[in-house]
C-alpha positions as CSV (number, residue, x, y, z in Angstrom):
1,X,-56.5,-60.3,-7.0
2,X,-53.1,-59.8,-8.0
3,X,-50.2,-59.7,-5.4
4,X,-48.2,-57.0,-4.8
5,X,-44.1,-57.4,-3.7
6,X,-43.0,-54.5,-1.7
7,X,-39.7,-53.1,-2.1
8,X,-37.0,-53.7,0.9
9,X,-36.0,-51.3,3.1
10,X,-32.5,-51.9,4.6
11,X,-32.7,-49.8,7.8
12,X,-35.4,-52.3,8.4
13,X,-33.4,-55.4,7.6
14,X,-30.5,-54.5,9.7
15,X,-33.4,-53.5,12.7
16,X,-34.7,-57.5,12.0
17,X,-38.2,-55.2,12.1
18,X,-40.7,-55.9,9.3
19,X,-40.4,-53.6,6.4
20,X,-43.5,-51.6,6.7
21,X,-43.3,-51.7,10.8
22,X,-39.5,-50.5,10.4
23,X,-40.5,-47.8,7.4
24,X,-44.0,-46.5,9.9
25,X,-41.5,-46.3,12.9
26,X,-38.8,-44.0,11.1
27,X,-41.7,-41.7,10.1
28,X,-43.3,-41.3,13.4
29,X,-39.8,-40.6,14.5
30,X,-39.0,-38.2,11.8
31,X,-42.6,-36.3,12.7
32,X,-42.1,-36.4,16.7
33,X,-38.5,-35.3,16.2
34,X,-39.2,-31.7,13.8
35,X,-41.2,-30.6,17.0
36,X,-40.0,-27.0,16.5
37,X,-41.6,-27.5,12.9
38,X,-45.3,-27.4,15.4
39,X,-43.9,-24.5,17.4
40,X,-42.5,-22.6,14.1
41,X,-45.9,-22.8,13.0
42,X,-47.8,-21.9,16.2
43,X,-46.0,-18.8,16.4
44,X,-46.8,-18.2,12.6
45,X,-50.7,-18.8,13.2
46,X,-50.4,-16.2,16.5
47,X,-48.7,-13.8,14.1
48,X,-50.6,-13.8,11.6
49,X,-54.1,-14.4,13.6
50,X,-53.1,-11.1,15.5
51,X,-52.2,-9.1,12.5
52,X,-55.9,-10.0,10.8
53,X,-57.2,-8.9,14.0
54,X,-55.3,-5.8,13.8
55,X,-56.4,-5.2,10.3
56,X,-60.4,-6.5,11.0
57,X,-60.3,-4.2,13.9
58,X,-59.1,-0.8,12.7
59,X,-61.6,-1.5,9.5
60,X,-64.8,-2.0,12.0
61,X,-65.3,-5.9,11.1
62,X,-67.2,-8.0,13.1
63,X,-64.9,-10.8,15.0
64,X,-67.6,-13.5,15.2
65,X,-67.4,-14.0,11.5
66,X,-64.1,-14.0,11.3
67,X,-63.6,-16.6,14.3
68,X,-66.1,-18.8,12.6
69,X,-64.1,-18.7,9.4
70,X,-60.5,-19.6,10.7
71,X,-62.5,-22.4,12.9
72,X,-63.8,-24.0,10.0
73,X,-60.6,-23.5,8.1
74,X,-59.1,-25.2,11.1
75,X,-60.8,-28.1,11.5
76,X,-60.8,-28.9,7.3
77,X,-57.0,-28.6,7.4
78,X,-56.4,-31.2,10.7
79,X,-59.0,-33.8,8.6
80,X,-56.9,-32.8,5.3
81,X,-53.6,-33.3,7.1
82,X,-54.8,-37.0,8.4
83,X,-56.1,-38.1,4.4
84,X,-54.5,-35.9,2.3
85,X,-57.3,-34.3,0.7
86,X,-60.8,-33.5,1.4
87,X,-60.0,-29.6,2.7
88,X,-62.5,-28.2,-0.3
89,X,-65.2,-30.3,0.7
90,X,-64.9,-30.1,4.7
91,X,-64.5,-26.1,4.4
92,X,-67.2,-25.8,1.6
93,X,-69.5,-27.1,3.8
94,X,-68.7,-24.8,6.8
95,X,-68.2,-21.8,4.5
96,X,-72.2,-22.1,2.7
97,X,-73.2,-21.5,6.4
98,X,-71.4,-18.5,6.4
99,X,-72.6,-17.0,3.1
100,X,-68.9,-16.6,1.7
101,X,-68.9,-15.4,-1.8
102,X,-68.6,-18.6,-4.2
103,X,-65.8,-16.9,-5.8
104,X,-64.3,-15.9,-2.6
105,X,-64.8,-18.9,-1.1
106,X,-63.1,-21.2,-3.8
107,X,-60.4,-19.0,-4.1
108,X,-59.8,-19.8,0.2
109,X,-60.0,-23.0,-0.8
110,X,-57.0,-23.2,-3.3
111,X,-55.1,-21.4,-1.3
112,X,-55.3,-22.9,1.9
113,X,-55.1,-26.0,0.3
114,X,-52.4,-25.2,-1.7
115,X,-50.4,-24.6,1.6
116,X,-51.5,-27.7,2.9
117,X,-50.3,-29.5,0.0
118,X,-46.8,-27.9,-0.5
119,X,-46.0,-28.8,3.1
120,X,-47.5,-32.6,2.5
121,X,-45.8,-33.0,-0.2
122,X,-42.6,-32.0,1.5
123,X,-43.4,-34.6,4.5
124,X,-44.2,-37.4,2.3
125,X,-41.0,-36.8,-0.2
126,X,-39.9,-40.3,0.3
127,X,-43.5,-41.7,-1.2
128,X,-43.6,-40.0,-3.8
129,X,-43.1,-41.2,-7.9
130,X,-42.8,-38.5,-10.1
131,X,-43.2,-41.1,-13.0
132,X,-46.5,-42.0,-11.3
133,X,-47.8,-38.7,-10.8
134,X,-47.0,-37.3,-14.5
135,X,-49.6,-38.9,-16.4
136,X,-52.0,-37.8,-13.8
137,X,-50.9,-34.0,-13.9
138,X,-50.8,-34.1,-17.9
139,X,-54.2,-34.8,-17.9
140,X,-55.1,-32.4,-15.0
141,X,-53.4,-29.8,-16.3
142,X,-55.1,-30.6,-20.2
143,X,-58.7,-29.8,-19.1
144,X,-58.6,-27.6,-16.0
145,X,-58.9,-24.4,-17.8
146,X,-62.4,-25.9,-18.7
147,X,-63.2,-25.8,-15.3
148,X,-62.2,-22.4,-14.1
149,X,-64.1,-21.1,-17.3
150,X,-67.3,-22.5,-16.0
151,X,-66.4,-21.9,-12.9
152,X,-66.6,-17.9,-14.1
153,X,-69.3,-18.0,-16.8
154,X,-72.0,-20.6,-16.0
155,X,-74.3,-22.2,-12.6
156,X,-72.6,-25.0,-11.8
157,X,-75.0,-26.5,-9.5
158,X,-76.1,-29.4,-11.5
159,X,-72.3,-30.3,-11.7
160,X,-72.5,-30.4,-7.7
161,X,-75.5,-32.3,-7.8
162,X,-74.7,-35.0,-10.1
163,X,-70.7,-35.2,-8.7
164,X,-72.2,-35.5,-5.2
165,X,-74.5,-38.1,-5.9
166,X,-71.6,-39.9,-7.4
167,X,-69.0,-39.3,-4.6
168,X,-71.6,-40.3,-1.7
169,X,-72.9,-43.4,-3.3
170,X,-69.5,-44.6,-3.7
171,X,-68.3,-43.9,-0.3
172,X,-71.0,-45.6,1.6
173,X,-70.9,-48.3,-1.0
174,X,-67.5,-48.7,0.1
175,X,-67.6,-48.4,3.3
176,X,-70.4,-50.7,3.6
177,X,-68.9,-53.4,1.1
178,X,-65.3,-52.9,0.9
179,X,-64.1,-53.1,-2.9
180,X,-61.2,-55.8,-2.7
181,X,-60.9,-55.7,-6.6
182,X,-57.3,-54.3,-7.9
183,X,-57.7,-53.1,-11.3
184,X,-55.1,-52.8,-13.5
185,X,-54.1,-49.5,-14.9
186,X,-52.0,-47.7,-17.5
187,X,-51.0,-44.7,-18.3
188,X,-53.9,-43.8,-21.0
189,X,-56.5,-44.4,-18.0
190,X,-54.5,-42.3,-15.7
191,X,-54.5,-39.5,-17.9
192,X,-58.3,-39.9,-18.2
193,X,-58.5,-40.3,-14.6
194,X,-56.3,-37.2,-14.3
195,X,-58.3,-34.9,-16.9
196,X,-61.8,-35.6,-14.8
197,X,-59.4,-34.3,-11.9
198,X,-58.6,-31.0,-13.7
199,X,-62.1,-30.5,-14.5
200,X,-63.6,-31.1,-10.8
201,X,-60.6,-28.6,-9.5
202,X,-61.3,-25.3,-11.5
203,X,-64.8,-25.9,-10.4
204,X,-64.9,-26.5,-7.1
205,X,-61.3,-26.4,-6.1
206,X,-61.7,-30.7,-5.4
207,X,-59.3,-32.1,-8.1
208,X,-58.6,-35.0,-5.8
209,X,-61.6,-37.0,-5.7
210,X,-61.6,-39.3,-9.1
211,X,-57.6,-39.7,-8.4
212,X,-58.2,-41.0,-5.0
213,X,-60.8,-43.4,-6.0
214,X,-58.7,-44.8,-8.8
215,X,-56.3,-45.2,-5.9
216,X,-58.0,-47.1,-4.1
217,X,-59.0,-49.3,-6.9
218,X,-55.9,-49.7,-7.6
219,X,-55.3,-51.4,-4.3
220,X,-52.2,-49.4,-3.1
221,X,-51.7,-48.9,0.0
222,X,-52.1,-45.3,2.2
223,X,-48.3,-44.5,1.6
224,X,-48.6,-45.3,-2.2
225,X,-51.9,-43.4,-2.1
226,X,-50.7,-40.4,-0.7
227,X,-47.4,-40.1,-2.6
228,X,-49.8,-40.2,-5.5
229,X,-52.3,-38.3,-5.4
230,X,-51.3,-35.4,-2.5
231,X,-48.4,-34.3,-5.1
232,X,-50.8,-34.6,-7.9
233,X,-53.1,-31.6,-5.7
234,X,-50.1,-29.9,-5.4
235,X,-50.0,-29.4,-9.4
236,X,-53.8,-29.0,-9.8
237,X,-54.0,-26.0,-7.2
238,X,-50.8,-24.5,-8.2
239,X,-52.4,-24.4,-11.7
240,X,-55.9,-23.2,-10.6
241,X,-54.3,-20.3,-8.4
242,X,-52.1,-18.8,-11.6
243,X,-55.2,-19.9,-13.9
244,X,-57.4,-17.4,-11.9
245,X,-54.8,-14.7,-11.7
246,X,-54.8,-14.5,-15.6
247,X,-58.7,-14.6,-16.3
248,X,-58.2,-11.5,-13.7
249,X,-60.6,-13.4,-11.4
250,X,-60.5,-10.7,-8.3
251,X,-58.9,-12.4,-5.0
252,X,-58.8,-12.7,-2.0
253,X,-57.5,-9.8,0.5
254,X,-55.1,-10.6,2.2
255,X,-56.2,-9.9,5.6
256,X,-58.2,-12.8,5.1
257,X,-55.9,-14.9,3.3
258,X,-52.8,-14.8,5.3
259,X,-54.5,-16.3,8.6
260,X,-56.9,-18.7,6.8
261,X,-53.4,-20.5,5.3
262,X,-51.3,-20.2,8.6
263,X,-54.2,-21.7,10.5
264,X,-54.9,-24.6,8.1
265,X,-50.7,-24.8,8.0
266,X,-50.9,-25.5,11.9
267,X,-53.7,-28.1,12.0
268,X,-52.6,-30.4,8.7
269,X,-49.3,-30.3,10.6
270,X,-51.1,-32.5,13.4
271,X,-53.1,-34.0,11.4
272,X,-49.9,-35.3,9.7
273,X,-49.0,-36.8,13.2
274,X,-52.6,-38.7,13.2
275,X,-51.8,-40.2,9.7
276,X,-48.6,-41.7,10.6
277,X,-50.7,-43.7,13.2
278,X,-53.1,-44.9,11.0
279,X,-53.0,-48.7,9.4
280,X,-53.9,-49.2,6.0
281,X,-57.2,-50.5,6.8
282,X,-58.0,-47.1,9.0
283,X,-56.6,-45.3,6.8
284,X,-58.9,-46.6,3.8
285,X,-61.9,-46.6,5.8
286,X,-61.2,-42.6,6.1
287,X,-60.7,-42.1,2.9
288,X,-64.0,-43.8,1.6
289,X,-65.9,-41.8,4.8
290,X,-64.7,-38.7,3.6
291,X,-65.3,-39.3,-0.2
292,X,-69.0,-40.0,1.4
293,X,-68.8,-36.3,3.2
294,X,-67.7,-34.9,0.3
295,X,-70.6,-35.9,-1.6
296,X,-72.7,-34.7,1.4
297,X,-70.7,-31.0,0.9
298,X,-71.3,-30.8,-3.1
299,X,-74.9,-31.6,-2.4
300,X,-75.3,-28.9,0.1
301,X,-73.7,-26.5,-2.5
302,X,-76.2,-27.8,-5.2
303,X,-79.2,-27.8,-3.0
């Protein structure tokens, strides 16, 4: 195990606080003080719940369906706001139950998550190492057009099969055996690591899952982690979503998009809040649980 030195923080050595306690501290701060950030997006969520509504009812849809859907969208965003990922695989799950169209249904997916991203990306500004990240989004952005094509023109259920083997196997392994190994990386392997990214994301709107596991190999901790791999989404769905638009892949209305992303905007927003609790221990524990459910949600999909 190789050690790591973290980089001083001044406000923390004039505090006399511990660097990471004095760095946690200002973000919990920064969070509790943009409070009108919560209610800005409340009011958001109302307006654009209502206006669906309005829209559902004058066209005769059935409200159950549509509660279900922003419920599920709900709850995926809060767990995605407390990780940084994982809102394709917790809404996947909840969306198969309600017999969304695949196509539909990944295309919800980038887009909510695409929201969720732009504003985590935002909030963790300060973590984040563009030099890092590149190497990651080359790759990403190299092979994700692979993805979206089968995505279009092929089954992809053995894809879901095999990757959610994979993705559960590791996470239990991992959270039953912790993996204390730091591997060494460089910028070949993270464009590798990044290209297996690209490929998972045009297919099931998940590019996150090899790029967190290498993270956590890596042994960084959940604010290296996050400044990592949450801007590297960002890229991947930003991609996806003008990818799709090209190939003329038919979207989403808008009736159903617009309160699906101001919904999941609302609860990553708290979820945020939950993160900045977390040590890096929780935090990692979360991560491999969720890599775990993922695995549980491709499987479903497959099966």
């Amino acid at each position: 195990m190789h050690a790591r030195e973290q980089p001083g923080d001044p406000m923390a050595a004039a505090s006399g606080d511990p660097p990471a306690k004095a760095s946690a501290a200002a973000r919990r701060r920064a969070w509790h003080g943009d409070t009108r950030l919560g209610w800005l997006f409340g009011g958001v969520a109302l307006i654009a719940v209502g206006w669906a509504g309005y829209q559902r009812w004058l066209g005769a849809s059935a409200w159950p369906e549509e509660l279900a859907l922003l419920a599920v969208v709900a709850f995926a965003g809060f767990v995605s706001g407390v990780a940084g990922f994982a809102f394709s695989a917790i809404a996947a799950g909840g969306f198969a139950h309600l017999r969304l169209d695949p196509i539909q249904a990944v295309e919800v997916m980038a887009l909510c998550s695409l929201a969720i991203q732009s504003y985590g990306v935002v909030a963790m500004r300060r973590e984040i190492r563009w030099r890092c990240v590149l190497p990651f989004a080359a790759g990403g952005l190299a092979t994700l057009p692979v993805g979206v094509y089968w995505l279009t023109h092929m089954s992809v259920w053995v894809f879901n099969l095999l990757l959610g083997v994979f993705l559960l196997a590791y996470g239990l392994q991992a959270l039953l055996r912790p993996i204390r190994r730091h591997w060494r990386g460089n910028a070949l392997t993270d464009v590798a690591v990044g290209a297996l990214g690209g490929i998972t994301g045009g297919l099931a709107a998940f590019p996150s899952a090899f790029v967190t596991i290498w993270c956590t190999l890596r042994g960084w901790d959940k604010d290296r982690s996050r400044g990592v791999y949450q801007p590297y989404i960002l890229v991947m769905q930003l991609a996806a979503v003008a990818w799709m638009r090209a190939e003329s892949v038919p979207f989403v209305d808008a009736d159903v998009a617009v309160p699906c992303v101001a919904v999941a905007l609302l609860a990553a927003h708290f979820g945020l809040g939950v993160f900045h609790r977390l040590g890096n221990l929780q935090f990692a524990r979360l991560v491999y649980a969720l890599l775990a459910v993922s695995g549980i949600a491709l499987l479903a999909r497959a099966l």
